[in-house]
N, C-alpha and C positions, 0 to 999 in steps of 0.2 A: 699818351698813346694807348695805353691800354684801356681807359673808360670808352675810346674811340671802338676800342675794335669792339669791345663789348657792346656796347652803342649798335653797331653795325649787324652783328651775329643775330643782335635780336630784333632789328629792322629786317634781317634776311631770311629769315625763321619766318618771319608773318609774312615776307612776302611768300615764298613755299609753300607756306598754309593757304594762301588765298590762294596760290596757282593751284594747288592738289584741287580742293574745294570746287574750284569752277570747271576744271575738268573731270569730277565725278560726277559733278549736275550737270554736266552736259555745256555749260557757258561759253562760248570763245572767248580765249583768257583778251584778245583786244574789244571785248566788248563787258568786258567785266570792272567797271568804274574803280570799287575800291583795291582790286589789284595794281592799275594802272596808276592811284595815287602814291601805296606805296613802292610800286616801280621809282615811279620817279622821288621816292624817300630815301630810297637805295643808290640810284641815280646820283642824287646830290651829297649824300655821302661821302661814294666815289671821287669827285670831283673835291671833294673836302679833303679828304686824304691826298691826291694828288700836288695841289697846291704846299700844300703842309710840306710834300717833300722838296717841292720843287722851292721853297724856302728857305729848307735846310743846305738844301743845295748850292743856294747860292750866297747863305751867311759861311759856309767854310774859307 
């Protein structure tokens, strides 16, 4: 779990980075392609982690 969360922090870090980024240049962050990809990097993460509990949840 914990390479997961790390995993994550730094997927979520670059997404931050590209949101800052296109809103200093002026971008709409939905018209900013590589924000949008790791949107959805972060995204699927999410859902990676959910599963995982909902696993654990149901091995007890």
């Amino acid at each position: 779990m914990k390479e997961w969360s790390e995993l994550f922090e730094v997927e979520k870090q670059k997404l931050n980075q590209l949101g800052n980024e296109s809103l200093t240049d002026g971008i709409p962050l939905h018209e900013n392609d590589a924000l949008q990809d790791q949107s959805r990097r972060v995204d699927e993460l999410i859902v990676q982690l959910h599963k995982r509990v909902r696993l654990k949840r149901r091995s007890r």
